[in-house]
MARKEVEX-373906 format. One record per residue: residue number from 1; residue in three letters; x, y, z of N, C-alpha, C in turn. Coordinates in nm, 4 decimals, always signed. Layout:
REM MARKEVEX-373906
+-----+-----+----------+----------+----------+----------+----------+----------+----------+----------+----------+
:   n : res :   n_east :  n_north :     n_up :  ca_east : ca_north :    ca_up :   c_east :  c_north :     c_up :
+-----+-----+----------+----------+----------+----------+----------+----------+----------+----------+----------+
: NUM : ALA :        X :        Y :        Z :        X :        Y :        Z :        X :        Y :        Z :
...
+-----+-----+----------+----------+----------+----------+----------+----------+----------+----------+----------+
//
This chain:
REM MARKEVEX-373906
+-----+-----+----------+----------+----------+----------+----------+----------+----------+----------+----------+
:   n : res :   n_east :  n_north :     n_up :  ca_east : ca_north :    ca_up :   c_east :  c_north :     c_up :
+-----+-----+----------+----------+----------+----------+----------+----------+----------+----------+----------+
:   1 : UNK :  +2.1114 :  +1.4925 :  -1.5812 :  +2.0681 :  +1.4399 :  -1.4542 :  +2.1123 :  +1.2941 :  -1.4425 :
:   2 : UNK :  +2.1392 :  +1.2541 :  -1.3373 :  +2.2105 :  +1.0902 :  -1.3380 :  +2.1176 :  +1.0311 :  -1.2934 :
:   3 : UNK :  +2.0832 :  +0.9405 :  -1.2997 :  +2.0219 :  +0.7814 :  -1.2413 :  +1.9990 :  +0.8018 :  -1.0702 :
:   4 : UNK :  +2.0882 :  +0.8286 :  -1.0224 :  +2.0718 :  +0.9050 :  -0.8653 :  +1.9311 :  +0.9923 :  -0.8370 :
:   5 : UNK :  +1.9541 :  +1.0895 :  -0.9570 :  +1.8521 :  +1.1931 :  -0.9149 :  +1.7154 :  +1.1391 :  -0.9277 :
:   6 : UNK :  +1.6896 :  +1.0572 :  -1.0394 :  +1.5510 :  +1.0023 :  -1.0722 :  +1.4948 :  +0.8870 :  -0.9498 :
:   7 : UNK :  +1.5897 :  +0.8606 :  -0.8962 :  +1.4782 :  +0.7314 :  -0.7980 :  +1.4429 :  +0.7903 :  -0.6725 :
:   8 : UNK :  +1.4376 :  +0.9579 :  -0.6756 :  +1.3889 :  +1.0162 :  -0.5666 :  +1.2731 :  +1.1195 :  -0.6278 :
:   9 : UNK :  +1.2528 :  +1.0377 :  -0.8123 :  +1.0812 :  +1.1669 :  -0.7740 :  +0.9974 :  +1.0700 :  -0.7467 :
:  10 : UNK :  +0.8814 :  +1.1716 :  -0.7260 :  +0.7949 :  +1.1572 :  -0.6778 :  +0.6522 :  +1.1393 :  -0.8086 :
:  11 : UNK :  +0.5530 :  +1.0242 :  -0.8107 :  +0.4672 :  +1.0224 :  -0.9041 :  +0.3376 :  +0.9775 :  -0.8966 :
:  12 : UNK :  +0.2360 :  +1.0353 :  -0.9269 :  +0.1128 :  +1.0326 :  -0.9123 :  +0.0591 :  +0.9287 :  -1.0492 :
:  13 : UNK :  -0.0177 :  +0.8432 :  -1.0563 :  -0.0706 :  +0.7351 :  -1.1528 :  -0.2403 :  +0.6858 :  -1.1354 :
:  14 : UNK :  -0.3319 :  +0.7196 :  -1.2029 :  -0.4568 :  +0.7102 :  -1.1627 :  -0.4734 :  +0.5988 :  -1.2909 :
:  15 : UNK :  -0.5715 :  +0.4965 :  -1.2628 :  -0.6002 :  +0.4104 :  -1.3287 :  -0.7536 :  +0.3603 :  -1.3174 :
:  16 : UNK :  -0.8126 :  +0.3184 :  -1.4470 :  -0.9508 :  +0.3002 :  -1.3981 :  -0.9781 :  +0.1365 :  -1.4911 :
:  17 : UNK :  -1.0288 :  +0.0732 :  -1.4074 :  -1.0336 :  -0.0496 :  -1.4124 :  -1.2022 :  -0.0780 :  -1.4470 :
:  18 : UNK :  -1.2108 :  -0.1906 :  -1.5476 :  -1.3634 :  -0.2310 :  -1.5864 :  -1.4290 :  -0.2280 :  -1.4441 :
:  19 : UNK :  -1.5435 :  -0.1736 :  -1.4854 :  -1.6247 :  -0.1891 :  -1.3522 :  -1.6843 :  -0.2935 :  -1.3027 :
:  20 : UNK :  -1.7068 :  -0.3995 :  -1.4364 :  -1.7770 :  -0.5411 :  -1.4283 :  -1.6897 :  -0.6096 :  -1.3376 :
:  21 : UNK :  -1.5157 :  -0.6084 :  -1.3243 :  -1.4662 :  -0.7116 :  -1.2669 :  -1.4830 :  -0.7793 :  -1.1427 :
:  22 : UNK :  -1.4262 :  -0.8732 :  -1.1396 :  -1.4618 :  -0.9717 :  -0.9444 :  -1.3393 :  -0.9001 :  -0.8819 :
:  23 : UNK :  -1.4281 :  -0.8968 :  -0.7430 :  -1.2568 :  -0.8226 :  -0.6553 :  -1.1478 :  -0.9096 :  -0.6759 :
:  24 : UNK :  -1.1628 :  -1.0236 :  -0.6847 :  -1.0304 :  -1.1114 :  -0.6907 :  -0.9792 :  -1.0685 :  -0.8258 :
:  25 : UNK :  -1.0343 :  -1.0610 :  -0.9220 :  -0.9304 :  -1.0006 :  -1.0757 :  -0.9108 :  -0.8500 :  -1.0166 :
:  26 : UNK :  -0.9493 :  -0.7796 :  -0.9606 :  -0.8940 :  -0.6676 :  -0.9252 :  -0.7517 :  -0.6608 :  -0.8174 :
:  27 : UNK :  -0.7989 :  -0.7202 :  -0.7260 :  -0.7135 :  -0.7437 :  -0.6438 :  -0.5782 :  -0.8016 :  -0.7087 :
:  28 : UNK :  -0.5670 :  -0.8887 :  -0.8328 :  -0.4716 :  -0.9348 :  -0.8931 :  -0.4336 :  -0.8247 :  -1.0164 :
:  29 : UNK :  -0.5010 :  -0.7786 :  -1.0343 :  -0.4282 :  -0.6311 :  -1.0709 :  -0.3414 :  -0.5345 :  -1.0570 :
:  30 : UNK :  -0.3853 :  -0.5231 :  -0.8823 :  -0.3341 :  -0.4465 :  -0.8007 :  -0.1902 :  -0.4837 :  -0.7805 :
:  31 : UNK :  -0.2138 :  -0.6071 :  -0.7199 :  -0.0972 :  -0.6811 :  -0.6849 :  +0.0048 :  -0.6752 :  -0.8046 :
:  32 : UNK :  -0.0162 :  -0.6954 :  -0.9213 :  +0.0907 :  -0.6914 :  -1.0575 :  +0.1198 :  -0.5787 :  -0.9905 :
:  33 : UNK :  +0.0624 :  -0.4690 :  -1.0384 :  +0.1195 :  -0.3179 :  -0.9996 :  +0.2245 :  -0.2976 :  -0.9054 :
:  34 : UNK :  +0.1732 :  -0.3504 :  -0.8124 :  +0.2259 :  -0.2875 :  -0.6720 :  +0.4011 :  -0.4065 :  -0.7091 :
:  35 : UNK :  +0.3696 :  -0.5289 :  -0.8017 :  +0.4896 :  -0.6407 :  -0.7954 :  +0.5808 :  -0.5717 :  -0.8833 :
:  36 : UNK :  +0.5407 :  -0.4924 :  -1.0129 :  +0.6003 :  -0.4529 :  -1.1009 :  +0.7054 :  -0.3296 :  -1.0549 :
:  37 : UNK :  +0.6625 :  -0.2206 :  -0.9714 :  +0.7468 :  -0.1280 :  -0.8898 :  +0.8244 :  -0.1550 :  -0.7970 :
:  38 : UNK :  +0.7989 :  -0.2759 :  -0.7131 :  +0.8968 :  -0.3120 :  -0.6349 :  +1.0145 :  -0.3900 :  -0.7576 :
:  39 : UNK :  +0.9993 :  -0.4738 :  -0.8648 :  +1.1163 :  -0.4838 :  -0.9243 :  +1.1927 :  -0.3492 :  -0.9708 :
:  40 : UNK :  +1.1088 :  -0.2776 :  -1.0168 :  +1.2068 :  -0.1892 :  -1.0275 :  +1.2465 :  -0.0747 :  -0.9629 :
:  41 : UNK :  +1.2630 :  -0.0578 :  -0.8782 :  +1.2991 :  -0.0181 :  -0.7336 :  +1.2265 :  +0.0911 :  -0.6811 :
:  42 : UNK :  +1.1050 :  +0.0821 :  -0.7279 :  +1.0037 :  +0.2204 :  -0.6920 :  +0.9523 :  +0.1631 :  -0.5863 :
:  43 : UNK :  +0.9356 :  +0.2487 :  -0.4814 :  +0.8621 :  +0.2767 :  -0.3708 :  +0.7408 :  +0.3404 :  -0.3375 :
:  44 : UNK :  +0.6611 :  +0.1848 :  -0.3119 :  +0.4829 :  +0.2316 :  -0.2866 :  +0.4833 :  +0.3450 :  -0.2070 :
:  45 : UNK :  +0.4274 :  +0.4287 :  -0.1841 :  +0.4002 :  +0.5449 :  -0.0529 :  +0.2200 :  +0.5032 :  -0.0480 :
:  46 : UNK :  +0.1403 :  +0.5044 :  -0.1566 :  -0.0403 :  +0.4688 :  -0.1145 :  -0.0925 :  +0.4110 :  -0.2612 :
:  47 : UNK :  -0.1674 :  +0.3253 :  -0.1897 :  -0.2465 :  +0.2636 :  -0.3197 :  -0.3864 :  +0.3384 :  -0.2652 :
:  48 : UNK :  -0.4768 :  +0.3584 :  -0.3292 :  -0.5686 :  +0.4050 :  -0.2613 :  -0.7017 :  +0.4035 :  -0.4014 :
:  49 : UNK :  -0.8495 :  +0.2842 :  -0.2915 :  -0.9093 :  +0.2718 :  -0.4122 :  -1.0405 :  +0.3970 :  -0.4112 :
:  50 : UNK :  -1.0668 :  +0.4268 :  -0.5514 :  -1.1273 :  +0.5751 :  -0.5195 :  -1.2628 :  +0.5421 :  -0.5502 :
:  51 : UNK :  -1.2813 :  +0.3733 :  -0.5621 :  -1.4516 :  +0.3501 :  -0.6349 :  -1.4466 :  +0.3432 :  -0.7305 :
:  52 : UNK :  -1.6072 :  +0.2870 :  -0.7719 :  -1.6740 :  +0.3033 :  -0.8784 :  -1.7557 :  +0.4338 :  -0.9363 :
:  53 : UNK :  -1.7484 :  +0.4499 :  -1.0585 :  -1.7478 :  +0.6221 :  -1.0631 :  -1.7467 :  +0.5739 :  -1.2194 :
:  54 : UNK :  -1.9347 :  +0.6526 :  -1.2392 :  -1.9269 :  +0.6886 :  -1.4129 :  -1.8038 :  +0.7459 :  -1.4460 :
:  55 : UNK :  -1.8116 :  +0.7062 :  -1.5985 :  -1.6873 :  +0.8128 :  -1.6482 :  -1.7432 :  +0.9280 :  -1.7531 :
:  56 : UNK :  -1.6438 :  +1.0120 :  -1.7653 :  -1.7128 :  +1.1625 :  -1.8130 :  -1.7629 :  +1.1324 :  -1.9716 :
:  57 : UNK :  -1.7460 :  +1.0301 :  -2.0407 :  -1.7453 :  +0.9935 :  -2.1575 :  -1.7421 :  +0.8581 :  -2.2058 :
:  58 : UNK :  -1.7965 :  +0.7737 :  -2.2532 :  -1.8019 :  +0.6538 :  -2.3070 :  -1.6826 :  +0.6106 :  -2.3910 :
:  59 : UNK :  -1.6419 :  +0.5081 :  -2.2986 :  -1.4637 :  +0.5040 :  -2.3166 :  -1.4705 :  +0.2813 :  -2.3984 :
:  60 : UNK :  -1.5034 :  +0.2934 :  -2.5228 :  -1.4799 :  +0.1449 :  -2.5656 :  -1.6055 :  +0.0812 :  -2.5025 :
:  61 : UNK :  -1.7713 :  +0.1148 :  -2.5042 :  -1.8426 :  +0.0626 :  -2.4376 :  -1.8875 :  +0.1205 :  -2.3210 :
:  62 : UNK :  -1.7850 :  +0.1309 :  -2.2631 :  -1.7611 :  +0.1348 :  -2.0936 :  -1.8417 :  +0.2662 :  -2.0258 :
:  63 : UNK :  -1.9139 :  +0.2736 :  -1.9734 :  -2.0107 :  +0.3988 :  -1.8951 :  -1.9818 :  +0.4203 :  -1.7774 :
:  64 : UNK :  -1.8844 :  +0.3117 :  -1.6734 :  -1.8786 :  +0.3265 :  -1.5544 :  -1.7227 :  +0.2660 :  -1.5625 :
:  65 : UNK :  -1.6160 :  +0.2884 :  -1.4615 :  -1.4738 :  +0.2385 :  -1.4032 :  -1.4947 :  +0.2327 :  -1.2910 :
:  66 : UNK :  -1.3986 :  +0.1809 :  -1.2034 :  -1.3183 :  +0.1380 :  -1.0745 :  -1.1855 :  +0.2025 :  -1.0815 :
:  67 : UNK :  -1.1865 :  +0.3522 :  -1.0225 :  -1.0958 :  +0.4224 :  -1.0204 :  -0.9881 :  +0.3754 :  -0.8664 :
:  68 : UNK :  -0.8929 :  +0.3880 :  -0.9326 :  -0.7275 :  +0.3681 :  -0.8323 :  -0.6218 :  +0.4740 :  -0.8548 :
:  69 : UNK :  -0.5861 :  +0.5384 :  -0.7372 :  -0.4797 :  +0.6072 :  -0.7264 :  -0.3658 :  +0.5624 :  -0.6705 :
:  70 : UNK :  -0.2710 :  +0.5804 :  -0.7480 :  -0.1100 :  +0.4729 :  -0.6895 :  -0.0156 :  +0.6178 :  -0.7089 :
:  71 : UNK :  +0.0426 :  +0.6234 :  -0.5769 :  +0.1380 :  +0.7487 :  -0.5631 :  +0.2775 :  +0.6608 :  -0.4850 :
:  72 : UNK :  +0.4135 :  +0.6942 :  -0.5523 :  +0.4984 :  +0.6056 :  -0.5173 :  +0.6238 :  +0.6980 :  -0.5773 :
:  73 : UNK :  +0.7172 :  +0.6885 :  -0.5115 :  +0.8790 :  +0.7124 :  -0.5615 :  +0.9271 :  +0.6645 :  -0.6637 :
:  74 : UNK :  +1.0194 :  +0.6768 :  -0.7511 :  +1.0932 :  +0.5911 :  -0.8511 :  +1.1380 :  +0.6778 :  -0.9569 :
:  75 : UNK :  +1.2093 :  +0.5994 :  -1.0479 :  +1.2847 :  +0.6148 :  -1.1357 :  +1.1623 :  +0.6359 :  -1.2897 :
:  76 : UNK :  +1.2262 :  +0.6583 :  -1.4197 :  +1.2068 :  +0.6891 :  -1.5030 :  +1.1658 :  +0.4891 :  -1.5412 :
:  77 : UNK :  +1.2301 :  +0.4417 :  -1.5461 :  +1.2306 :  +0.2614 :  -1.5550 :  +1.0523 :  +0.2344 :  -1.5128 :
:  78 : UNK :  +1.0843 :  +0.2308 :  -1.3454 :  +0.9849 :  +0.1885 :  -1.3005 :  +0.8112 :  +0.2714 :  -1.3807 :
:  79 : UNK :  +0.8770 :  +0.3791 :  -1.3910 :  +0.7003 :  +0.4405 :  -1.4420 :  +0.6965 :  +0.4209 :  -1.5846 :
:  80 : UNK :  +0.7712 :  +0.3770 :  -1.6860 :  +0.7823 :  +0.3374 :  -1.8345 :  +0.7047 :  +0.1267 :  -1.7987 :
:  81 : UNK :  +0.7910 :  +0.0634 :  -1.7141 :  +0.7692 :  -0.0780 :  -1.7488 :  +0.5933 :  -0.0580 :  -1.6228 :
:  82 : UNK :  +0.5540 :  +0.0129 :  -1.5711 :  +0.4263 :  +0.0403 :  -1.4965 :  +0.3200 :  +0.0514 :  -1.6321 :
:  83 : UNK :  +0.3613 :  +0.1924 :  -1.6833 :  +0.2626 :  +0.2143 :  -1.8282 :  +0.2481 :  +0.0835 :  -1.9259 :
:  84 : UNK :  +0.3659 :  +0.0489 :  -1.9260 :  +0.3428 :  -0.1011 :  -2.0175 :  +0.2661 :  -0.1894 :  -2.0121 :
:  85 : UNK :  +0.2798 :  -0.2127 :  -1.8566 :  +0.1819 :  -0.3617 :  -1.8382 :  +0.0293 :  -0.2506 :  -1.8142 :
:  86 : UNK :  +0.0294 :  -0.1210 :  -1.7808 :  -0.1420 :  -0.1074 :  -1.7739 :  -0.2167 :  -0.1090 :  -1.9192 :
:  87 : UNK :  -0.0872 :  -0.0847 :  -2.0539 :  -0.1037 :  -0.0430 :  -2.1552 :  -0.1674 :  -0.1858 :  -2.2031 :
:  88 : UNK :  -0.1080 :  -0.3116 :  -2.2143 :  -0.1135 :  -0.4423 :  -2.2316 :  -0.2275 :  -0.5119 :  -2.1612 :
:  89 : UNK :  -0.2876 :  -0.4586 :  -2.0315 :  -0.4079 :  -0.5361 :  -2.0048 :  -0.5151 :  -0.4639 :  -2.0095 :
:  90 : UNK :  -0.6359 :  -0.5886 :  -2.0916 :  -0.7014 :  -0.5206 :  -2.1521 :  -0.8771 :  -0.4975 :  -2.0695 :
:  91 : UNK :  -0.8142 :  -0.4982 :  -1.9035 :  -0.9038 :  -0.4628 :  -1.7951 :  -0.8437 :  -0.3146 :  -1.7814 :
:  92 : UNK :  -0.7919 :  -0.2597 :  -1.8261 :  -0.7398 :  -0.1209 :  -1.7783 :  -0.8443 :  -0.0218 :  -1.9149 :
:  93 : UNK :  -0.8863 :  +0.0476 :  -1.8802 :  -0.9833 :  +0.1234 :  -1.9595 :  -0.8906 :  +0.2567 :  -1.9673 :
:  94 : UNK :  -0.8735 :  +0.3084 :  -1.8516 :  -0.7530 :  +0.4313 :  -1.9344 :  -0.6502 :  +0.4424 :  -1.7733 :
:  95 : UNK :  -0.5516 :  +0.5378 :  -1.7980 :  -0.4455 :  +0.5297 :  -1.7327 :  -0.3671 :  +0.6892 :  -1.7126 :
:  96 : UNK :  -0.3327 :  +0.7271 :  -1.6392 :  -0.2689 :  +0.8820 :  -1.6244 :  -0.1760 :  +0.8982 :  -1.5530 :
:  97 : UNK :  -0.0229 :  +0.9322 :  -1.5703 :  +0.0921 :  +0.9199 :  -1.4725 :  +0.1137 :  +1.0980 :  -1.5171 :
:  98 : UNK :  +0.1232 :  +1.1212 :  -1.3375 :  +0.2236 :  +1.2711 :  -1.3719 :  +0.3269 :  +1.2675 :  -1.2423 :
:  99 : UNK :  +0.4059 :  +1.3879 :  -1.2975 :  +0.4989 :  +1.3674 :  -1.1830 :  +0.4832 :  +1.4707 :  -1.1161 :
: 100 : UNK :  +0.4700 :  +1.4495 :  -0.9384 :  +0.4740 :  +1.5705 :  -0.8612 :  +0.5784 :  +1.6035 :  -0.8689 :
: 101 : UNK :  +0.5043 :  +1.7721 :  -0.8521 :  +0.6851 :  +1.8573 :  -0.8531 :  +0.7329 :  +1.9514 :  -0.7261 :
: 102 : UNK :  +0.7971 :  +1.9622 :  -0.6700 :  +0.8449 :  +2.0228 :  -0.5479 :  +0.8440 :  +2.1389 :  -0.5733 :
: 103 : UNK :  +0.7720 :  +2.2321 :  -0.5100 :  +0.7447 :  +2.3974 :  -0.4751 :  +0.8182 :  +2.3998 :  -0.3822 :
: 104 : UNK :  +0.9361 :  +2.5336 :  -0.4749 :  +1.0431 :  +2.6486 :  -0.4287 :  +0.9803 :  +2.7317 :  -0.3229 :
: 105 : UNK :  +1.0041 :  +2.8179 :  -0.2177 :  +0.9500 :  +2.8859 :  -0.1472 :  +1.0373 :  +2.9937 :  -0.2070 :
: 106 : UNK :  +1.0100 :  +3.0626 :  -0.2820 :  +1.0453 :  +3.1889 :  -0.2968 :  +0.9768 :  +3.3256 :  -0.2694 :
: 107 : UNK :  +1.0844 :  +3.3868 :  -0.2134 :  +1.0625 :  +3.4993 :  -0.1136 :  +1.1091 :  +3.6309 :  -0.1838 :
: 108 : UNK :  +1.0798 :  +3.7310 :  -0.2297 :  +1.1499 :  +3.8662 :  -0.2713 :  +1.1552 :  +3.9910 :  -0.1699 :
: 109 : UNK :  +1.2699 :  +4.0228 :  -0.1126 :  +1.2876 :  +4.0984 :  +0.0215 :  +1.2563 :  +4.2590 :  -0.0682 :
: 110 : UNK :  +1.3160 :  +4.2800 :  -0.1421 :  +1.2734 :  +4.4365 :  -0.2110 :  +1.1748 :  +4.4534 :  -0.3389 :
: 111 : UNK :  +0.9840 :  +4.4191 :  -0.3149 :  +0.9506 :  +4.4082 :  -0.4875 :  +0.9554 :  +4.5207 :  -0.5291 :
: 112 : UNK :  +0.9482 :  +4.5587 :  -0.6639 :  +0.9380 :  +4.6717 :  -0.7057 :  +0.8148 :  +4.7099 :  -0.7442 :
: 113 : UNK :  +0.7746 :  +4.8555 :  -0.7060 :  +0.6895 :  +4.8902 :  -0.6529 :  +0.6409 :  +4.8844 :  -0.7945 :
: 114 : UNK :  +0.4872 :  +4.8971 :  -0.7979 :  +0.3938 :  +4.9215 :  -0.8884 :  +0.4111 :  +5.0543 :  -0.9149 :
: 115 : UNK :  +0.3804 :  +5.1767 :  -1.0753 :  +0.3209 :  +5.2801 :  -1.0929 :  +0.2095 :  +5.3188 :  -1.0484 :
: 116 : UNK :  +0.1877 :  +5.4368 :  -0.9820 :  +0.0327 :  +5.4807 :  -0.9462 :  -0.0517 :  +5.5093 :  -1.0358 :
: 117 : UNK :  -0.1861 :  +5.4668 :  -1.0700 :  -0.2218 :  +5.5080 :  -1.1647 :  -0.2936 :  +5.6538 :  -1.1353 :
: 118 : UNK :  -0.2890 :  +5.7003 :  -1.2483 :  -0.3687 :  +5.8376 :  -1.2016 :  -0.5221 :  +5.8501 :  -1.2135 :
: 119 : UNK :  -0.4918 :  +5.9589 :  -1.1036 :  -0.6529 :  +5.9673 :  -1.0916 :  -0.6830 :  +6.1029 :  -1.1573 :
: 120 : UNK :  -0.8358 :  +6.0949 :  -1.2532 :  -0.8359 :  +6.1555 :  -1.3092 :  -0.9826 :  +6.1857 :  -1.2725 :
+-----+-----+----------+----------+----------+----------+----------+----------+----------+----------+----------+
//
């Protein structure tokens, strides 16, 4: 696959942030994020904040996050140097990147039929 093909997927990234923080350290969070993909040529499509929200398990202390969903275009680059810096600050409590994947519409004009089962 070439370099071409990768700066057109598509990727989903959920992140959950100390819950203690001030909106302004959040907000400067955000902003890294959102600064770090535009260098490398990924394209925001939604930042979107999902709240504060126990977490399912006691994660380093932590009983509660400030969950964020960041869905954006890009390359293999941009979502490696993204993981880095969430990996490196140590307001990020945990972190999850997947990549959406485009559903084929596939159609079968003749299926083959099932056996009948018998009746007995």
């Amino acid at each position: 696959m070439s370099k071409e093909d990768n700066k057109g997927r598509k990727y989903e990234t959920v992140y959950i942030l100390r819950a203690d923080l001030t909106d302004e350290t959040t907000k400067k969070i955000n902003d890294k994020v959102t600064e770090v993909l535009a260098r490398f040529q990924g394209k925001l499509e939604e930042l979107r904040d999902l709240g504060k929200r126990p977490l399912a398990y006691r994660i380093a202390k932590h009983t509660k996050g400030h969950y964020f969903q960041l869905n954006y275009n890009g390359g293999g680059q941009a979502v490696e140097e993204l993981e880095r810096h969430l990996r490196l600050s140590e307001d990020v409590v945990r972190f999850l990147t997947v990549r959406e994947i485009q559903r084929r519409d596939i159609r079968v004009e003749n299926p083959t039929p099932r056996p009948q089962e018998a009746i007995v």
